[in-house]
Wavefront OBJ file of the C-alpha trace (Angstrom):
o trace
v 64.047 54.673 -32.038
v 60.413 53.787 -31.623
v 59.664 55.533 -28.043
v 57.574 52.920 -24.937
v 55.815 54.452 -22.153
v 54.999 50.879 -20.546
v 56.725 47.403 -20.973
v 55.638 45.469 -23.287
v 56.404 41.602 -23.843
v 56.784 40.090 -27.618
v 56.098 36.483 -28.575
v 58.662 36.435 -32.304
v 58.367 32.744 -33.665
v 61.112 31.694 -36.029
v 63.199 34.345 -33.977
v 66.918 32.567 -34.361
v 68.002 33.642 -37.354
v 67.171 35.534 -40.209
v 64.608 38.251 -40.265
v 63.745 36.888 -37.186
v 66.503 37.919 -35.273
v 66.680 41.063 -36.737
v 63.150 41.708 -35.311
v 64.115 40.475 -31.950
v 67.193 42.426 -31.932
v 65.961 45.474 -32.478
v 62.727 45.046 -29.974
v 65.076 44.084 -27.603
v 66.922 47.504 -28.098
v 63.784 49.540 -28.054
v 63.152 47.870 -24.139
v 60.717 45.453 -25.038
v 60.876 41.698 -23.684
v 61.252 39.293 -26.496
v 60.642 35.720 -26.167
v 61.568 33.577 -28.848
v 61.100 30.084 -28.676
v 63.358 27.251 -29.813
v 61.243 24.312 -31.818
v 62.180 21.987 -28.594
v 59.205 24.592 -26.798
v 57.106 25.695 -29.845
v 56.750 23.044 -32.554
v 54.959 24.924 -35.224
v 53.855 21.872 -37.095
v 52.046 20.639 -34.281
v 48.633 21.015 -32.870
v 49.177 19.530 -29.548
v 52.929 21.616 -29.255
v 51.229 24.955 -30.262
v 48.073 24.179 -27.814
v 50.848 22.838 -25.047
v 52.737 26.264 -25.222
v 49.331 28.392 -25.210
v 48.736 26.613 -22.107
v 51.557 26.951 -19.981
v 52.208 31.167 -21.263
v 48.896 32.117 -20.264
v 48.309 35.327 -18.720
v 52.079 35.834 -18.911
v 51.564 39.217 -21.058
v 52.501 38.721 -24.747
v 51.128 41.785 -25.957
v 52.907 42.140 -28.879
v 52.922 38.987 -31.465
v 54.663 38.635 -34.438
v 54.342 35.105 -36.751
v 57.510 35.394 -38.520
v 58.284 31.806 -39.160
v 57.356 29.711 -42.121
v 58.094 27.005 -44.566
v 58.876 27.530 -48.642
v 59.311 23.537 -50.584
v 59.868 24.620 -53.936
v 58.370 22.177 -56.599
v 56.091 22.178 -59.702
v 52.123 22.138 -58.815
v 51.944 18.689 -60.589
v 54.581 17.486 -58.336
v 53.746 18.736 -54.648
v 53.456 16.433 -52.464
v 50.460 15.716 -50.080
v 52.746 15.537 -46.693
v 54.738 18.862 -48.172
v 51.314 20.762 -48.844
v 50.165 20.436 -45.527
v 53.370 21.134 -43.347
v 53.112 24.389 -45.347
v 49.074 25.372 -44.431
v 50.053 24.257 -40.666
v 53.160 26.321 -40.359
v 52.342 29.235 -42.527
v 48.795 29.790 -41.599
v 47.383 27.232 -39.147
v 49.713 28.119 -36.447
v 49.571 31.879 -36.849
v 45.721 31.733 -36.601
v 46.497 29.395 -33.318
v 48.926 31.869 -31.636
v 46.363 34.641 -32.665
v 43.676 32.903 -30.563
v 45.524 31.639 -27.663
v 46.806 34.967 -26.756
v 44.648 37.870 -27.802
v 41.934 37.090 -25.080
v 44.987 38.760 -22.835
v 45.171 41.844 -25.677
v 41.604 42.397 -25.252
v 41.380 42.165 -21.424
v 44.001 44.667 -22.120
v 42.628 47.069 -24.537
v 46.060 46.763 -26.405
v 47.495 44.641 -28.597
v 49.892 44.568 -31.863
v 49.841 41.423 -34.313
v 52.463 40.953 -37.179
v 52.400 38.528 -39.544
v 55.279 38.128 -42.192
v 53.777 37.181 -45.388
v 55.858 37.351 -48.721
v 55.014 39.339 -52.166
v 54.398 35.989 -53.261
v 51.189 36.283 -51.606
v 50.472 38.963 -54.438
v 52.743 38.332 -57.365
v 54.700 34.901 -57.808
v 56.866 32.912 -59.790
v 57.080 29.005 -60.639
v 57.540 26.289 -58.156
v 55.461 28.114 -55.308
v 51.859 27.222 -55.483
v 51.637 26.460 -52.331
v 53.855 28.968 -50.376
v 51.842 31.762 -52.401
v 48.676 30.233 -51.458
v 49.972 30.083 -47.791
v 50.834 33.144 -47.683
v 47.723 34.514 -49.574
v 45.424 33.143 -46.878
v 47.833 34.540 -44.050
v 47.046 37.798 -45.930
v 43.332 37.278 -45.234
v 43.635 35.540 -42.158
v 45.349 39.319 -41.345
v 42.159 41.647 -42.751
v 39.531 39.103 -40.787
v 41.591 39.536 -37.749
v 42.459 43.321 -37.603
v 38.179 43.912 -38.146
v 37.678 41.164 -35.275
v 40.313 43.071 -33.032
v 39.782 46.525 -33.644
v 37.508 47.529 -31.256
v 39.492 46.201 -28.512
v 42.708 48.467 -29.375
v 43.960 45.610 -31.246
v 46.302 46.367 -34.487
v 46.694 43.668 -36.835
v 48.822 43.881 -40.013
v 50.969 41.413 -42.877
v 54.206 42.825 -43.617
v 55.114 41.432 -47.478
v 58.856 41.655 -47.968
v 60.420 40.873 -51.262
v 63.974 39.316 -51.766
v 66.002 39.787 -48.297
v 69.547 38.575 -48.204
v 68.760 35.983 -45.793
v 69.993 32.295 -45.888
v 66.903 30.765 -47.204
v 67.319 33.383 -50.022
v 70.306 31.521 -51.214
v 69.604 28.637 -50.559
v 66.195 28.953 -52.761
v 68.058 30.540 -55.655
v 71.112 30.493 -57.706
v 73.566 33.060 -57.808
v 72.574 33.495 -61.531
v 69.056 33.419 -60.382
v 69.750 36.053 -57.752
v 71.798 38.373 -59.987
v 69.003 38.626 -62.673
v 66.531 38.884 -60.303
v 68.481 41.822 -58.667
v 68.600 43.497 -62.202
v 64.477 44.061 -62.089
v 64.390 45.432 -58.584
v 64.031 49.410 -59.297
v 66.687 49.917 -56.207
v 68.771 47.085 -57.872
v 69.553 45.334 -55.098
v 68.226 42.874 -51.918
v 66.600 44.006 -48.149
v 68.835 44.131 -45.531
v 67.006 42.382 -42.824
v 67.165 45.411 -40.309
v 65.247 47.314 -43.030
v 62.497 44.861 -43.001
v 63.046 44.905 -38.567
v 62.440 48.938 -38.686
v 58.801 48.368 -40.381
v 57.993 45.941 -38.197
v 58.998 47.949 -35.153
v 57.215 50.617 -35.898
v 53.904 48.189 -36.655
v 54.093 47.137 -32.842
v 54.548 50.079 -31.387
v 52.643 52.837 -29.635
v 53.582 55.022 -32.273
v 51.190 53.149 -34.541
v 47.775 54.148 -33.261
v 45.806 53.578 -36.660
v 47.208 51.483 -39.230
v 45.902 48.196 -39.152
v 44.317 45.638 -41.335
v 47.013 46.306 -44.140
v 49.549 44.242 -46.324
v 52.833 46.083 -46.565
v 54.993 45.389 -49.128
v 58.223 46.572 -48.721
v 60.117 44.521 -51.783
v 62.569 47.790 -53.024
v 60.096 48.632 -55.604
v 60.192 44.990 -57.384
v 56.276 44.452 -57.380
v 55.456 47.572 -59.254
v 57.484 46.436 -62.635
l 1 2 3 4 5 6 7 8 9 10 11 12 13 14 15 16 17 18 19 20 21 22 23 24 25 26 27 28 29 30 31 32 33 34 35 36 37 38 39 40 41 42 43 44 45 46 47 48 49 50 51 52 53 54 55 56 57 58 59 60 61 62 63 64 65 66 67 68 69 70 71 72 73 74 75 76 77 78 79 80 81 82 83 84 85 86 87 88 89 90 91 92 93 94 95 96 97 98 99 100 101 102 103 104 105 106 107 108 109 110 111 112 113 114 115 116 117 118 119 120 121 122 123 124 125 126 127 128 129 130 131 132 133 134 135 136 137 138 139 140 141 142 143 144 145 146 147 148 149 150 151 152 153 154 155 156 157 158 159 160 161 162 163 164 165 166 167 168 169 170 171 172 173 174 175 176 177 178 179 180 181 182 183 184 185 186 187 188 189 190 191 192 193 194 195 196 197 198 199 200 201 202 203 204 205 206 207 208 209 210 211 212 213 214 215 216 217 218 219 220 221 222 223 224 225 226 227
């Protein structure tokens, strides 16, 4: 149990399921206020919805942010579509950077703040079909290390968390069973995250407990990336 000396209030997008919910769950066990907002309030894949909700939440207090949601079309780089590449740069690394500057001016007026973004290992390693979730993902991985140097001197942490396979709904739903066995077969722990294990790192990330790790992307895949 990750220990708070002062309230602290959590903006968790894609928070309704999922690793998302896990995360919320457990913040909202550790005492800290977690708002997670429906697509009806926060429309990730819009400019004007993502400027909208910046508008009306400011100087409400999100001192804690974590950009869990994003988008994974699976197709062959000779077949993406146009429309499908850029609904994933605007919800996997667009909006992030968006959230990120709506709502740290409050952090820094603060002198305390805690980002989290969820990237993937396919930001580091990958496999067919996901040029453009990797390269998502990739650039959410810098967008992290720009942001965390930016940040830092105004007490600021800023890290990517990089899970592996989680046994999550959009895990099955992007793989087969066959698929999912043999890919369970070359993970050293030989089997899939439990979403509260992935919740626990991220706790930790946006807590006062961590005072000086930031600017890092932590991949917590059961071993899987270092076959």
């Amino acid at each position: 149990m990750v220990n708070l000396t002062k309230h602290h209030k959590a903006l968790i997008t894609g928070g309704s399921r999922g690793l998302g919910a896990a995360m919320a769950s457990l913040l909202e066990d550790q005492g800290v206020e977690v708002i997670a907002p429906t697509r009806d309030v926060l429309d990730l894949s819009r400019m004007e919805s993502i400027a909208a909700y910046i508008a009306s939440e400011q100087g409400k207090g999100f001192d804690i942010i974590i950009n869990n949601a994003g988008i994974n079309l699976l197709n062959e780089l000779t077949h993406v579509k146009d429309e499908d590449w850029q609904i994933m740069l605007q919800v996997n690394l667009t909006a992030p950077m968006a959230l990120i500057r709506g709502f740290s001016p409050y952090m820094k007026a603060q002198k305390w703040g805690r980002i989290v973004n969820i990237s993937s290992i396919f930001s580091l390693v990958t496999r067919e079909n996901r040029s453009a979730y990797s390269a998502t993902k990739a650039g959410l991985n810098g967008l992290t290390r720009t942001a965390a140097v930016e940040l830092a001197p105004y007490g600021i942490l800023v890290n990517a968390v990089c899970p592996g396979y989680v046994e999550t709904e959009l895990t099955f739903v992007n793989n087969s069973p066959e698929q999912l066995a043999a890919i369970t077969a070359t993970i050293p722990l030989q089997r899939l995250a439990q979403p509260h294990e992935i919740a626990k790192l991220v706790s930790f990330l946006c807590s006062e407990e961590n005072t000086y790790l930031t600017g890092q992307n932590l991949v917590i895949d059961g071993g899987f990336t270092c076959k």
